[in-house]
LOVO-945966 format. One record per residue (C-alpha): x, y, z. Coordinates in steps of 0.5 Angstrom, whole numbers, padded with zeros to 4 digits, always signed. Layout:
N
XYZ
...
//
This chain:
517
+0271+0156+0223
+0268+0157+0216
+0261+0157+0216
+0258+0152+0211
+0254+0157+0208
+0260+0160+0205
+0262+0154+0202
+0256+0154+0198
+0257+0161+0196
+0263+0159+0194
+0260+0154+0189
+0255+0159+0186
+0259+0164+0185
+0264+0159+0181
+0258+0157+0177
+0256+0164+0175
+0263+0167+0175
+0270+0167+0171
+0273+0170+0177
+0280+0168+0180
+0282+0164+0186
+0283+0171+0190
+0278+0175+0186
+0273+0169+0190
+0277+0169+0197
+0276+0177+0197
+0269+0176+0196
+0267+0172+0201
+0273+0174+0206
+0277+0167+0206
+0284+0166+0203
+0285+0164+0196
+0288+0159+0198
+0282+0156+0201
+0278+0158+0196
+0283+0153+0191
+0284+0147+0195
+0275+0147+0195
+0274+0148+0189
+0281+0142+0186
+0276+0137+0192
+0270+0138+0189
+0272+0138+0182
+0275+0132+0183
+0269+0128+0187
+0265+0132+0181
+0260+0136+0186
+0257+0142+0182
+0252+0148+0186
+0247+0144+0182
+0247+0138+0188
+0246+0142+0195
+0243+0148+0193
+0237+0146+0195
+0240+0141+0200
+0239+0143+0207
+0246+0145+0211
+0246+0139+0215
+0245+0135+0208
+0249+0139+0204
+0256+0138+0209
+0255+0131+0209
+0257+0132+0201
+0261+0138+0201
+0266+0135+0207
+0269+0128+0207
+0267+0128+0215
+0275+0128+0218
+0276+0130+0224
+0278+0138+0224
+0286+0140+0222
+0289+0144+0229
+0294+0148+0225
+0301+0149+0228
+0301+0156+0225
+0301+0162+0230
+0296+0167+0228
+0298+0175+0228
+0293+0180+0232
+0291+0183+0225
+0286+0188+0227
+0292+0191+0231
+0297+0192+0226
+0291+0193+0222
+0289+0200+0226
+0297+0201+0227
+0298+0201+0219
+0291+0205+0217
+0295+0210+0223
+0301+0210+0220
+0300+0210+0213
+0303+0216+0208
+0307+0218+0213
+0315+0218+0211
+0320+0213+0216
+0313+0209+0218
+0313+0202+0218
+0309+0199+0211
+0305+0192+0212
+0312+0188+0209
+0315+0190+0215
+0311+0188+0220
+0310+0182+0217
+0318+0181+0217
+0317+0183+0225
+0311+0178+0226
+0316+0171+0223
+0322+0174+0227
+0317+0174+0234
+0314+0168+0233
+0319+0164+0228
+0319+0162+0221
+0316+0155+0222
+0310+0157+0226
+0309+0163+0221
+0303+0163+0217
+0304+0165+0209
+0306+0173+0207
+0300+0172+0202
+0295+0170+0208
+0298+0175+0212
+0296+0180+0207
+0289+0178+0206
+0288+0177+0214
+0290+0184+0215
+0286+0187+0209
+0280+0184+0212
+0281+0187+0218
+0282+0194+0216
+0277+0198+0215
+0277+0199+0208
+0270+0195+0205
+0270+0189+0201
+0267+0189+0195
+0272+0192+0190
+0268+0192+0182
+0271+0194+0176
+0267+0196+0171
+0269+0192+0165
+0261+0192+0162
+0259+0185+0159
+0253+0183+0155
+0249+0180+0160
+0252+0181+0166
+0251+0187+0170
+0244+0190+0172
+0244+0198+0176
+0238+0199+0181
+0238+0206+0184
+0231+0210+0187
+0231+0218+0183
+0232+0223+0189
+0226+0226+0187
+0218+0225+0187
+0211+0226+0183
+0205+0229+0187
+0199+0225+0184
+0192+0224+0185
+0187+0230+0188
+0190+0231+0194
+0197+0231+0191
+0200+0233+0198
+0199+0226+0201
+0200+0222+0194
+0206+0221+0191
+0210+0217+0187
+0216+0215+0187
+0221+0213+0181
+0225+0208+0181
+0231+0207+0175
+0234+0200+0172
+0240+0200+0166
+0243+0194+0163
+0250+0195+0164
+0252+0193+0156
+0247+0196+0152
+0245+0201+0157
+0237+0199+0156
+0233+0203+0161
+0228+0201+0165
+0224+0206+0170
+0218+0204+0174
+0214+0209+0179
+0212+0206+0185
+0208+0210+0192
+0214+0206+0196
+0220+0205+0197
+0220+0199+0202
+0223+0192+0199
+0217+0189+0196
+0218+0196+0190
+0226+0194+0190
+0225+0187+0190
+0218+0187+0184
+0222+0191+0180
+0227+0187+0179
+0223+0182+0177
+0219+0186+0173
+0226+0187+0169
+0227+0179+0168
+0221+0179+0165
+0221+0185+0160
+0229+0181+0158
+0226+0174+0158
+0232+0173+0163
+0237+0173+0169
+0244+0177+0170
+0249+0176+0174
+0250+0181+0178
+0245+0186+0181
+0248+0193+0184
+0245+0197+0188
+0247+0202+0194
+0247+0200+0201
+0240+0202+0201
+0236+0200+0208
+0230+0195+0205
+0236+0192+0201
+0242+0191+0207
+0241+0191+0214
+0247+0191+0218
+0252+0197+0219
+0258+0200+0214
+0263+0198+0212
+0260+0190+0212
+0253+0190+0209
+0249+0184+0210
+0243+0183+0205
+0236+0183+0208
+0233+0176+0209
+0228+0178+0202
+0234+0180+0198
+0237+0175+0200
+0232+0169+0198
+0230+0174+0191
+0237+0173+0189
+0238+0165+0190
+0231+0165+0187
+0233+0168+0181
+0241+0165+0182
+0244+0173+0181
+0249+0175+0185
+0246+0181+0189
+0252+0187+0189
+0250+0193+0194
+0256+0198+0193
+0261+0200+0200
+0257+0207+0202
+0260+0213+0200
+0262+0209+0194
+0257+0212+0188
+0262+0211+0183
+0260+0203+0184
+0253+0204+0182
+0255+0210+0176
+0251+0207+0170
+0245+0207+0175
+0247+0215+0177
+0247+0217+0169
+0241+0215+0168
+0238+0218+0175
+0241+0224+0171
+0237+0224+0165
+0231+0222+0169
+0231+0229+0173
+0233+0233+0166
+0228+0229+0161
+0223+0226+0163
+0221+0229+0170
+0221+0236+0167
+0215+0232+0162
+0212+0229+0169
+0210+0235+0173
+0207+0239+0167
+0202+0233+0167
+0196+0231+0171
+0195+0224+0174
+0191+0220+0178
+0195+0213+0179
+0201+0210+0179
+0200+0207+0173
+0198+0213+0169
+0204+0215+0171
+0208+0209+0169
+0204+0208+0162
+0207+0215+0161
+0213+0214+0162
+0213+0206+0158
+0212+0212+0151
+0217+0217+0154
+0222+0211+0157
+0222+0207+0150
+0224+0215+0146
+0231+0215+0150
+0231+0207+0148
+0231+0208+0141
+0236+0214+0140
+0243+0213+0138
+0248+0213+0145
+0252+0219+0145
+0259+0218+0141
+0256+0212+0138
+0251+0210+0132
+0248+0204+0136
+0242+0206+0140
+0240+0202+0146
+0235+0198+0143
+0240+0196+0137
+0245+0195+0143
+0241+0189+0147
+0239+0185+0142
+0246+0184+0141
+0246+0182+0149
+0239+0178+0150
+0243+0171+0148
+0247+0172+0153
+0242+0173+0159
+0242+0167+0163
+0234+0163+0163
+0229+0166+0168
+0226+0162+0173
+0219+0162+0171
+0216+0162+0179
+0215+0168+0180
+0218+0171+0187
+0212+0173+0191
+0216+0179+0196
+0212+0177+0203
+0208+0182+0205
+0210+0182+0213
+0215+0177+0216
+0216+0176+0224
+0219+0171+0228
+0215+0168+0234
+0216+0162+0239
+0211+0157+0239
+0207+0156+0246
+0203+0151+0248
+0197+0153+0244
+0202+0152+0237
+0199+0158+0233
+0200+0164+0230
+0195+0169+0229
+0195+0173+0222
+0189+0178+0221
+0184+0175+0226
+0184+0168+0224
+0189+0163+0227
+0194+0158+0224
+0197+0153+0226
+0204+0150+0228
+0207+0143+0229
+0205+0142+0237
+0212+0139+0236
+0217+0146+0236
+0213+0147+0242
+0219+0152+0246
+0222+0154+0239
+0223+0160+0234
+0219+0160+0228
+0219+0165+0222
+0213+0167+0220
+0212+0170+0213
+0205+0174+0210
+0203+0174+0203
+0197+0176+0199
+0195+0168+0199
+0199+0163+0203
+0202+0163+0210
+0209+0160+0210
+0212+0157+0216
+0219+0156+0217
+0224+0152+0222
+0232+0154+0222
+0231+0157+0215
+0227+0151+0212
+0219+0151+0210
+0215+0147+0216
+0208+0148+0213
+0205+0153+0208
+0197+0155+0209
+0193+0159+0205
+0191+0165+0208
+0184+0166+0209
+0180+0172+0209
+0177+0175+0216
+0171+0172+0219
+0174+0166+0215
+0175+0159+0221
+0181+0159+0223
+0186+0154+0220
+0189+0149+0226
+0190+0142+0222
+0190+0136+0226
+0196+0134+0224
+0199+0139+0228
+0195+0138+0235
+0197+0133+0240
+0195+0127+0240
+0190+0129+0246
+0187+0134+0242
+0187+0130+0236
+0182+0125+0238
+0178+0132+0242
+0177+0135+0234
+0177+0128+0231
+0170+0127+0235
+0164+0132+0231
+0158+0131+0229
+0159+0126+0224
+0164+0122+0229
+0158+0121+0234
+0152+0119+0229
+0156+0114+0226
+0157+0111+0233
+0150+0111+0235
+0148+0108+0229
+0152+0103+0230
+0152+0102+0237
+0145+0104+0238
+0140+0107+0233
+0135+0110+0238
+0141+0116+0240
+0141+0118+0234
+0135+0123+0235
+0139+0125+0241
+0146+0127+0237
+0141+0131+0232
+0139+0135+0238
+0145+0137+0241
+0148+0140+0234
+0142+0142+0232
+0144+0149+0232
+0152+0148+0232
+0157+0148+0228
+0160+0140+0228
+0167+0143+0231
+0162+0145+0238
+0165+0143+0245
+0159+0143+0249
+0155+0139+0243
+0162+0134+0244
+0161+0134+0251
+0154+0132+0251
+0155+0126+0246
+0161+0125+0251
+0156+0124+0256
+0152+0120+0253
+0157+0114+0251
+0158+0115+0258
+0151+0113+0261
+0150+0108+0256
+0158+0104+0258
+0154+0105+0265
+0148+0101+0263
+0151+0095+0260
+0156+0095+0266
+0150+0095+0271
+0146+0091+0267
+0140+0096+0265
+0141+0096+0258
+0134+0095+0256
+0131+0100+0260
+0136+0105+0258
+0133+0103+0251
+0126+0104+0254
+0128+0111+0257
+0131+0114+0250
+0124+0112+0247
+0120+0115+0252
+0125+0122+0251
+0123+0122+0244
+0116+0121+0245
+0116+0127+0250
+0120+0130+0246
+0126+0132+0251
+0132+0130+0248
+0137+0132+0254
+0142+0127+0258
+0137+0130+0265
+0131+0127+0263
+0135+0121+0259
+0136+0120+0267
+0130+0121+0269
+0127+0117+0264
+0132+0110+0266
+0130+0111+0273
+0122+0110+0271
+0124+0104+0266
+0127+0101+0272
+0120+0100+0276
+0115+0094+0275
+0112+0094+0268
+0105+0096+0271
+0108+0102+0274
+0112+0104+0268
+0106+0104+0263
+0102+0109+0268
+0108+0113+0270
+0108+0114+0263
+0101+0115+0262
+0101+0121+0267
+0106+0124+0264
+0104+0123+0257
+0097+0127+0260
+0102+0133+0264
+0105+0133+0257
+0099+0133+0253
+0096+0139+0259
+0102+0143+0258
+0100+0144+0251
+0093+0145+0252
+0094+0151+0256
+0100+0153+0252
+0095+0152+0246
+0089+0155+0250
+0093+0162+0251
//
């Protein structure tokens, strides 16, 4: 079964493209009679890339589908990577049977009525041979093709020139033959991805298709099937351009990005190695004035240089996406725990308690943390510096944990104003040299909620009032000698003054002493 995410490539490449039916099939690896039958359907109901692209997929199936149960075919399927391995074994060799042939032996075997279309026969067996499926042929138009390709060769720079260096990354326009070159000291994702987006910038615009080679920072699964990272990937639906890693082993692909190395290694690094350079970007402000001379000279065999060439080309790019793509600088996948969080850094972020026991992708970037669930954002946090508090939302916790952080300093001095001003004195105590945040402060004001329900219930209140005056003018502001305090409040009236009394003399001779040494 087709994957929903196919479809909707589907829909974008037939935005972006003047392909054929059986180009598009080719591309995605489904047949072109599919491929036409979608297309006829959504033409129909008027459906465009526009209206699901930012869709989730379980929104966006219910749009591209009618709903209807699936179609069993009455067809019997070939065993194509069979015939598929006996044709590769076979092929060139004289009194061998060709592709018709087994087709004709395959109707024969399982009849004419259960046998699928020779077109569809054909593209079944070329998905299952070994040959890759990208396919391009190079008919350069204006503001179609973009090539990327790093130059094999690097610059020491700095003082310790054998532990510096940078690295050369190239782009050329494939109508005008623009060149871009940038130096970089890496070669990892975020270099290919940012220099991309550099070149859109520089042509105020967006093209089709982006080639490269299968480089491993851009493509992720072995040959010949290559997968583009989840980066690349994201880059280029940011951008609506359609990444094109060339099959390995295939440098023609990738020729006009090839030249333009050549010419690298034999005008301008020659330049580069005679110079002395303390960063990168000396090396690219030197490379901006040797870059823009080649730019400027006439092609070879023509009388139109390259600049002369692209302004030709600059109405037929497609408009840029004015948000800058920001290339994550880490990325790792964690199942949420029971302590629904992340550590980045030393500091803590947290997660919906709700995907307890799911998978999360976790990306780092130089401002945000963004956390995403089954490909869609859950929350994004802004990333905060080491020493910083951690960030855990409320909205995030369980409803115990809630209420256990919704309790700081300014819950519990809310709460005695309102139920009874003389606990203020103690509340001010136990955060005195505590954050609002602090467990055994909330836990001491917890106790003292307690200790008052209890009064009320045992018909005390008066006396707990008495006790919390006479901790303030002793000066002990602690749930211990609270206690203490109501239990004296309790006596007779006489016994109280001068149980009082006589601690108020101990008190005043402890500091006397205190005072006199």
């Amino acid at each position: 079964m087709i994957k929903i995410d196919i479809w909707i490539e589907l829909l974008r490449l037939w935005l972006l493209t003047q392909w054929s039916y059986r180009k598009l099939g080719e591309y995605l690896g489904i047949s072109h009679q599919a491929v036409g039958r979608k297309i006829n359907a959504w033409t129909e109901k008027g459906i465009s890339y526009h209206d699901v692209k930012d869709l989730p997929l379980s929104d966006a199936t219910k749009i591209l589908f009618t709903g209807r149960p699936p179609h069993q075919s009455r067809f019997t399927l070939p065993q194509y990577e069979e015939v598929a391995n006996l044709i590769s074994s076979t092929k060139g060799r004289k009194g061998k049977p060709n592709i018709r042939f087994h087709y004709k032996a395959y109707v024969k075997d399982v009849g004419e009525a259960n046998a699928v279309a020779e077109s569809t026969y054909y593209a079944g067996i070329k998905a299952a041979s070994k040959n890759p499926k990208f396919a391009l042929t190079i008919i350069e138009n204006p503001g179609e093709r973009l090539y990327v390709d790093y130059a094999g060769i690097r610059l020491p720079i700095g003082p310790k020139k054998d532990k510096n260096y940078a690295y050369f990354i190239i782009g050329v326009l494939g109508y005008s033959k623009k060149i871009f070159i940038r130096a970089t000291t890496h070669q990892k994702q975020k270099d290919w991805l940012d220099f991309m987006q550099w070149i859109f910038i520089q042509i105020n615009g967006v093209v089709k298709f982006i080639i490269t080679d299968n480089a491993k920072p851009l493509v992720t699964t072995p040959k010949p099937h290559l997968k583009l990272t989840k980066g690349y990937e994201q880059f280029c639906k940011h951008q609506d351009a359609i990444a094109y890693p060339s099959p390995p082993a295939s440098p023609n692909y990738n020729y006009a990005a090839e030249i333009v190395v050549k010419i690298f290694n034999n005008e301008i690094y020659p330049y580069l190695i005679e110079m002395y350079f303390n960063s990168v970007e000396e090396v690219n402000d030197c490379l901006d004035w040797l870059v823009s001379t080649i730019n400027k000279r006439p092609l070879t065999g023509r009388a139109e240089s390259r600049d002369e060439l692209f302004e030709e080309e600059k109405s037929s790019f497609r408009e840029r996406n004015p948000i800058a793509f920001i290339v994550p600088t880490g990325q790792r996948t964690v199942t949420v725990g029971k302590h629904y969080r992340v550590k980045v850094d030393q500091i803590y972020y947290s997660i919906d308690h709700e995907l307890f026991g799911e998978k999360v992708q976790v990306y780092i970037y130089p401002e945000k943390i963004d956390i995403k669930h089954n490909g869609e954002l859950s929350y994004s946090h802004a990333r905060r510096k080491p020493g910083d508090e951690h960030a855990m939302l409320i909205e995030h916790m369980p409803p115990a944990h809630r209420v256990l952080r919704s309790e700081n300093k300014a819950h519990f001095l809310a709460w005695a104003k309102l139920t009874e001003p003389s606990l203020i004195p103690f509340v001010e105590a136990f955060y005195a040299h505590v954050s609002d945040g602090d467990f055994y402060a909330r836990e001491q004001c917890n106790k003292l909620k307690r200790l008052l329900e209890s009064s009320v219930v045992e018909g005390v209140s008066e006396e707990f009032v008495e006790g919390c005056l006479m901790c303030q003018t002793c000066n002990r502001l602690s749930i211990s000698s609270l206690e203490s305090m109501i239990e004296i409040a309790k006596l007779d009236d006489e016994e109280i003054q001068e149980s009082f009394a006589c601690y108020q003399q101990v008190q005043q001779g402890s500091q006397g002493e205190h005072h006199a040494h």
